[in-house]
C-alpha positions in Angstrom: 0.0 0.0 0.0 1.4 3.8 -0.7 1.3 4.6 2.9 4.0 2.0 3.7 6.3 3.3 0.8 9.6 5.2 2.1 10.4 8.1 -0.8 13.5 9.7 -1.2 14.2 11.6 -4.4 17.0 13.6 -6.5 17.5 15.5 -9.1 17.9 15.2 -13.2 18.9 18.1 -15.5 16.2 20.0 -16.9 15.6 23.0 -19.8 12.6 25.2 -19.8 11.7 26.8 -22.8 10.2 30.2 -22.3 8.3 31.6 -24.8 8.3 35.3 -24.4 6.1 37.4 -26.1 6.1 41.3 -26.5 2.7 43.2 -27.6 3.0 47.0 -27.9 1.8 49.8 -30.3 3.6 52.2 -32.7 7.3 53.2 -31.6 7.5 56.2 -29.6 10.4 58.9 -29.1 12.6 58.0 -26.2 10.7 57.8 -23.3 11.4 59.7 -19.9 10.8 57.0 -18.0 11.5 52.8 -18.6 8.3 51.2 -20.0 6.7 49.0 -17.4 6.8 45.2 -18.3 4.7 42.8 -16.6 5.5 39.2 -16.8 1.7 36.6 -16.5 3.0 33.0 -16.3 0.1 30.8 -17.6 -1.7 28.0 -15.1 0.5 24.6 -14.8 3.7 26.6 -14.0 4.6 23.6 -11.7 6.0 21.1 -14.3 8.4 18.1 -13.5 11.3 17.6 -15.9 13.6 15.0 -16.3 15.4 14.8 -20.0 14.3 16.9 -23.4 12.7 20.5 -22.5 9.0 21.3 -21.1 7.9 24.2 -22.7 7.1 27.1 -20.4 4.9 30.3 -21.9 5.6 33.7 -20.6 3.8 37.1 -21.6 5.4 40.0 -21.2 2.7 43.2 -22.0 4.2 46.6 -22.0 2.6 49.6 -20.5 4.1 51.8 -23.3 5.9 51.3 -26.1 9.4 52.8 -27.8 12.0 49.6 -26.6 14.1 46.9 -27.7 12.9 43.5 -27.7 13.6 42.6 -23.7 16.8 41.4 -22.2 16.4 38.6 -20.3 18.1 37.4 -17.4 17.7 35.1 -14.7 18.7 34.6 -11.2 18.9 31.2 -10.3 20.0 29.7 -14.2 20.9 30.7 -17.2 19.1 31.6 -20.3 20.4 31.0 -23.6 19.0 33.0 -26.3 17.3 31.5 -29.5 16.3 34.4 -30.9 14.9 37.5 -30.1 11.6 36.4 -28.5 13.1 33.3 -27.4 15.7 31.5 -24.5 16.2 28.5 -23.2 16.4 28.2 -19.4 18.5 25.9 -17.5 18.1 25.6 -13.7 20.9 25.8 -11.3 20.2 23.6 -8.7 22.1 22.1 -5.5 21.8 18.7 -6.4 20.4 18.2 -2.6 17.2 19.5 -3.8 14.1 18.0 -6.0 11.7 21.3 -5.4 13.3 25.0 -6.5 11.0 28.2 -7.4 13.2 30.2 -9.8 12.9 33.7 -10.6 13.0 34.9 -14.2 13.6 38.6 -14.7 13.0 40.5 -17.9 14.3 43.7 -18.5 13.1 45.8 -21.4 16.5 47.2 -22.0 20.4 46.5 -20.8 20.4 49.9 -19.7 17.1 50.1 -18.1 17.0 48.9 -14.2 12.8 48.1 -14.7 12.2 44.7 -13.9 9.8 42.2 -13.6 10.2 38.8 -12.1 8.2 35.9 -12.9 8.1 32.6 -10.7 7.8 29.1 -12.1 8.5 26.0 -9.5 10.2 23.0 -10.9 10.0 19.3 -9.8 12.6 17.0 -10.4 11.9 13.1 -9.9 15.1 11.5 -11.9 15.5 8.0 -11.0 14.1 7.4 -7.5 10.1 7.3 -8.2 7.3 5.3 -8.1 6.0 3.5 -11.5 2.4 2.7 -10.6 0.5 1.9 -13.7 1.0 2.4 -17.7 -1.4 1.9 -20.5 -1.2 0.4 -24.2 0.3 3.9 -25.4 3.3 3.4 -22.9 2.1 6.6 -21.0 3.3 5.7 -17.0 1.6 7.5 -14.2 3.6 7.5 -11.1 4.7 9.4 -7.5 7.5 11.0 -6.4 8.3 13.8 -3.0 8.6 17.7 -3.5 10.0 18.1 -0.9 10.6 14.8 1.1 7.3 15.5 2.9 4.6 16.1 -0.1 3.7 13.6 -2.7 3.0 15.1 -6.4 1.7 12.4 -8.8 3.0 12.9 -12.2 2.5 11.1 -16.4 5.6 10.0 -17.7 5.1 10.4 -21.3 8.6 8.8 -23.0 11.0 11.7 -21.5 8.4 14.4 -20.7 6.9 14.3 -17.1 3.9 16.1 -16.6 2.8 16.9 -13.0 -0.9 16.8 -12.1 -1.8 19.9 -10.8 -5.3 20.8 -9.6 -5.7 24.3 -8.5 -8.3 23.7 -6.5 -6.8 21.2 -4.0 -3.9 21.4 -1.9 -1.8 18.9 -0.3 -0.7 14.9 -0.9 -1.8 14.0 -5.2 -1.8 10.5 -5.3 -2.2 8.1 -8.7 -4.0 4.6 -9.0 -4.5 4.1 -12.4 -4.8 5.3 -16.3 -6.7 3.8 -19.4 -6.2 4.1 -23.0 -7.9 7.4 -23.0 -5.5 9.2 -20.8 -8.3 9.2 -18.0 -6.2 9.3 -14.2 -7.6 7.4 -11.4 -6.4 9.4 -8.2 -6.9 11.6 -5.1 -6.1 14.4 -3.2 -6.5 15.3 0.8 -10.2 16.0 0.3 -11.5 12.8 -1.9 -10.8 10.5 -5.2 -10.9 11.7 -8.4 -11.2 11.1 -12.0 -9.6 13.6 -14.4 -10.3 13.7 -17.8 -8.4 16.4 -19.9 -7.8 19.2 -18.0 -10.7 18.8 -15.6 -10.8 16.9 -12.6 -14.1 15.1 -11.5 -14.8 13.9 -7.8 -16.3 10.4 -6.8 -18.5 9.0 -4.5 -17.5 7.1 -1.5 -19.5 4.1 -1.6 -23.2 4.8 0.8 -22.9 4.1 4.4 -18.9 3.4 4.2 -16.5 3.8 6.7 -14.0 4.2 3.9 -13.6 4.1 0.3 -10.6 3.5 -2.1 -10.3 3.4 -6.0 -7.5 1.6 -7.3 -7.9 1.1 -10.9 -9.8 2.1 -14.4 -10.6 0.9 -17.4 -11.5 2.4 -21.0 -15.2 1.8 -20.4 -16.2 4.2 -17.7 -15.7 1.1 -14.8 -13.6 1.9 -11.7 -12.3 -0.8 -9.3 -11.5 -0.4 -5.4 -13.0 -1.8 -2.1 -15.0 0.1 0.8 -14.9 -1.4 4.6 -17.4 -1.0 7.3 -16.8 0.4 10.4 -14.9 -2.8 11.9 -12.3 -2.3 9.1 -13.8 -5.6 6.9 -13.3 -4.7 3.6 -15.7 -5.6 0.4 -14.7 -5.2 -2.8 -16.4 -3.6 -5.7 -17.0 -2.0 -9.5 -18.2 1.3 -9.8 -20.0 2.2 -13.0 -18.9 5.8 -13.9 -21.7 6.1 -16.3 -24.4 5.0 -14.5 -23.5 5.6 -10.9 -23.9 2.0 -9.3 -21.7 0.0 -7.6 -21.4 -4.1 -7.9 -19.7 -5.6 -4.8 -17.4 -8.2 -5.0 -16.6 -10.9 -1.7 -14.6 -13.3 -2.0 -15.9 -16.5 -1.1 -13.4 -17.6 1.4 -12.5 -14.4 3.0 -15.4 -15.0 5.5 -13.4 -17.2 7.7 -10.6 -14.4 8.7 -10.4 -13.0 12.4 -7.2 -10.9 12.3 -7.3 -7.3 12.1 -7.3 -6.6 8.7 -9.7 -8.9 6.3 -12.2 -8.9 3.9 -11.8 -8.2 -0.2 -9.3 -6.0 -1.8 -10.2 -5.4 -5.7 -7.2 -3.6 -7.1 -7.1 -3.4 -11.2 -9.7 -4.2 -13.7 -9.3 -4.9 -17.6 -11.7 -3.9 -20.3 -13.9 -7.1 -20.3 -14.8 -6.6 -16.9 -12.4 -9.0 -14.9 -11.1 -8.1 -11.7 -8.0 -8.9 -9.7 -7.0 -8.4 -6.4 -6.1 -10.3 -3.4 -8.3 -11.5 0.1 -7.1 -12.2 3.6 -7.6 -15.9 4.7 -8.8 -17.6 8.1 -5.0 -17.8 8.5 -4.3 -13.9 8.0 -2.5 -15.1 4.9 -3.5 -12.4 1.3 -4.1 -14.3 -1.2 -4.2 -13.1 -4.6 -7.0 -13.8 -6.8 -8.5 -13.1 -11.0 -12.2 -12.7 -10.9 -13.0 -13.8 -14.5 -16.9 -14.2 -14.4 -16.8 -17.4 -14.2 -17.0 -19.2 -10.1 -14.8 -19.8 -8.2 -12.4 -16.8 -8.8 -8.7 -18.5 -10.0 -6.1 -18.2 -7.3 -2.7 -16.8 -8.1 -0.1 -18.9 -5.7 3.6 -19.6 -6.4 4.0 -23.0 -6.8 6.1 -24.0 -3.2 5.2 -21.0 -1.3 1.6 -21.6 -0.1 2.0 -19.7 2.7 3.2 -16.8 1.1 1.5 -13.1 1.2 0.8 -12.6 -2.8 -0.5 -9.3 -4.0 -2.1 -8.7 -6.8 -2.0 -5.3 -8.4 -2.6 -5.2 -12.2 -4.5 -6.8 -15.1 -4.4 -6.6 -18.6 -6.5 -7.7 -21.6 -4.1 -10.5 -22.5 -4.7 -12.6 -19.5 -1.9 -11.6 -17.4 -2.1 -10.6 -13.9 0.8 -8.9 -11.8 2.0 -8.6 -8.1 4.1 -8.8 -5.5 4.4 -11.6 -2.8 6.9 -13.0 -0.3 8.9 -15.7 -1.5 10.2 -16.3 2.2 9.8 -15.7 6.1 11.7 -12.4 5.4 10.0 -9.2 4.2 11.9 -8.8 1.0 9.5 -9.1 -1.6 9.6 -10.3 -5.4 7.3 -9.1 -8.3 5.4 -11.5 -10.5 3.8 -12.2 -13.5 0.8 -15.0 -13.8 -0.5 -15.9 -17.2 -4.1 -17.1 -16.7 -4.2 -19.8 -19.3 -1.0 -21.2 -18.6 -1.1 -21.0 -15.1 2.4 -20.1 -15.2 4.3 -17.9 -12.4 7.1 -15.7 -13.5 9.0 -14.2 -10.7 10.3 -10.5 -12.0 13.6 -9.3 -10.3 16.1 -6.0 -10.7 19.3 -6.0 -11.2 20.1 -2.7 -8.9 17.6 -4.0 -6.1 19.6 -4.1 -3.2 18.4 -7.7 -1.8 20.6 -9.8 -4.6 18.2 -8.3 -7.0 14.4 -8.4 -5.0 12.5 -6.1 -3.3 10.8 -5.7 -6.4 7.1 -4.4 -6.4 5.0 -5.1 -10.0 2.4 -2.4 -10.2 1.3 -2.4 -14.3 1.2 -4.5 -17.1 -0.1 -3.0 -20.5 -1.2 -5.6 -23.1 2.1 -5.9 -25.0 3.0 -7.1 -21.3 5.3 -4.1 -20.6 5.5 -3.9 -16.8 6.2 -0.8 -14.6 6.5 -0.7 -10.6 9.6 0.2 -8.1 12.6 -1.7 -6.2 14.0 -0.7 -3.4 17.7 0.1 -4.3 18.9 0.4 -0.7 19.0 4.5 -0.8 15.5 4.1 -1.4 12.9 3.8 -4.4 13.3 3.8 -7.7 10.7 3.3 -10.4 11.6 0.7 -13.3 9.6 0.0 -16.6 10.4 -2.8 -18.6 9.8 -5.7 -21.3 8.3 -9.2 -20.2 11.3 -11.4 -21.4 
């Protein structure tokens, strides 16, 4: 679960283009005093880069006319000019830091002392992030720390990060899932949401719960999580964006558990409706789980470790399910792949995970069974996204 996940970031090299504009009328004789200049950053000033450039756009509107285009100059970076409405900013950052606000002054002439400053904060997740689903474009959604305190959600889009950015909500963004569409499953302090384009939609908490969690979408309006009552037991369920209804989903054998935490736990669902997820057993044992339609669900359990906790996080449309579980007593976990018709249990390691290549957590699988998640690299998490071999 997120709340258990220790994030530590640093930084990457980034270049913001800023677009700068000048808008004025006829030229005028040489004025008395400097033409005022007033910078007006659009929304979504708060980008994360990692790689390539994100484009910035900047307006600068003079008050009068009868200057040069502007000089620009900044105070934390520096600019490199393209031409005369145009630079390319590069940060200059203390590589102890992921979160900087930079100031970008423009000056309407090298002789003139009039500035304005414009602001522009800039995240910077490199390596150490959390991959928590993709979709069949290869678009990655994901999590990362501003500051070592806040979590920003971002969409990894090849080498462009975007950050999600709501103006209207403050606080921790978290990410659960995105479809084909580019729809985000996710929420902020106050409540889940769905965004769609630019706009973010809230959702219901399912009537008379205690609480409510979303955890994955597909590309027909369906949404998959679990709600629990007021003893913690958790149900499962699909919510039907559409339509507004919720179908709830109990595993048969989860009745039987007594520990503190039981009940179903629906995590991913693919577009024909099938569900995954994972229950907790009389024994206090998760057990990991495809709901296909069909009765009873089909279990997901490494051949040799019955005993072990499997997870179940993602589902695709070629009958592959993917996880986490815990191949021994210890708590160094191993990611996995189960194809459904084969019944066959791949165990998916990293290379630069710091337990002789485990503590590897599967997240995503898209159907050309490209996987995303994170392994703890012993500084702490980095986010991986990579081929099915």
């Amino acid at each position: 679960m997120k709340y258990m996940k220790a994030k530590i970031f640093t930084l990457a090299t980034a270049a913001l283009l800023l677009i700068l504009t000048a808008c004025g009328g006829g030229k005028q004789d040489t004025p008395e005093q400097p033409p005022v200049v007033t910078i007006s950053v659009l929304a979504g000033t708060s980008v994360v880069a990692e790689g390539g450039s994100v484009t910035l756009t900047v307006t600068v509107t003079p008050q009068n006319t009868g200057f040069d285009w502007p000089v620009i100059s900044a105070d934390e970076g520096t600019l490199t000019p393209i031409n005369d409405s145009q630079a390319v900013f590069t940060p200059r950052l203390p590589r102890t830091l992921i979160e900087k606000t930079h100031e970008i002054t423009v000056r309407v002439s090298a002789d003139w002392t009039k500035n304005s400053t414009a602001r522009v904060t800039v995240y910077f997740p490199a390596e150490q992030a959390f991959y928590l689903g993709i979709n069949n474009s290869g678009e990655v959604i994901g999590e990362f720390h501003d500051d070592g305190i806040n979590v920003r959600a971002f969409v990894k889009d090849g080498d462009d990060y975007t950050a999600l950015y709501n103006p209207d909500a403050s606080g921790n963004i978290y990410v659960y899932g995105i479809n084909d569409s580019g729809h985000i499953l996710g929420s902020y302090e106050s409540g889940y949401f769905l965004k769609i384009g630019d706009d973010y939609h809230d959702l219901v908490n399912y009537p008379g719960a205690y609480y409510t969690h979303y955890t994955g979408i597909n590309n027909s309006g369906r949404l998959s999580g679990y709600f629990t009552n007021a003893a913690g037991y958790a149900s499962g369920f699909v919510y039907f964006v559409y339509d507004g209804g919720f179908e709830v989903i109990d595993h048969p054998d989860a009745a039987g558990c007594t520990q503190s935490r039981c009940g179903t736990f629906i995590t991913a669902i693919n577009d024909s409706g099938h569900t995954a997820g994972y229950f907790v057993d009389s024994n206090g044992i998760y057990r990991g789980f495809v709901n296909d339609g069909n009765s009873p669900p089909i279990p997901i359990n490494f051949p040799g470790y019955g005993s072990a906790d499997v997870r179940v996080e993602g589902i695709n449309d070629s009958g592959q399910a993917v996880g986490w579980f815990f191949p021994d007593s210890g708590m160094t976990a191993a990611g996995f792949v189960f194809t459904l018709d084969s019944g066959d249990f791949e165990i998916i390691s990293h290379p630069d995970a710091a337990s002789d290549g485990y503590g590897v957590y599967v997240y995503g699988i898209n159907d050309s069974g490209r996987i995303v998640g994170w392994f703890d690299s012993g500084e702490g998490a980095r986010g991986f996204s990579m081929n099915q071999e």
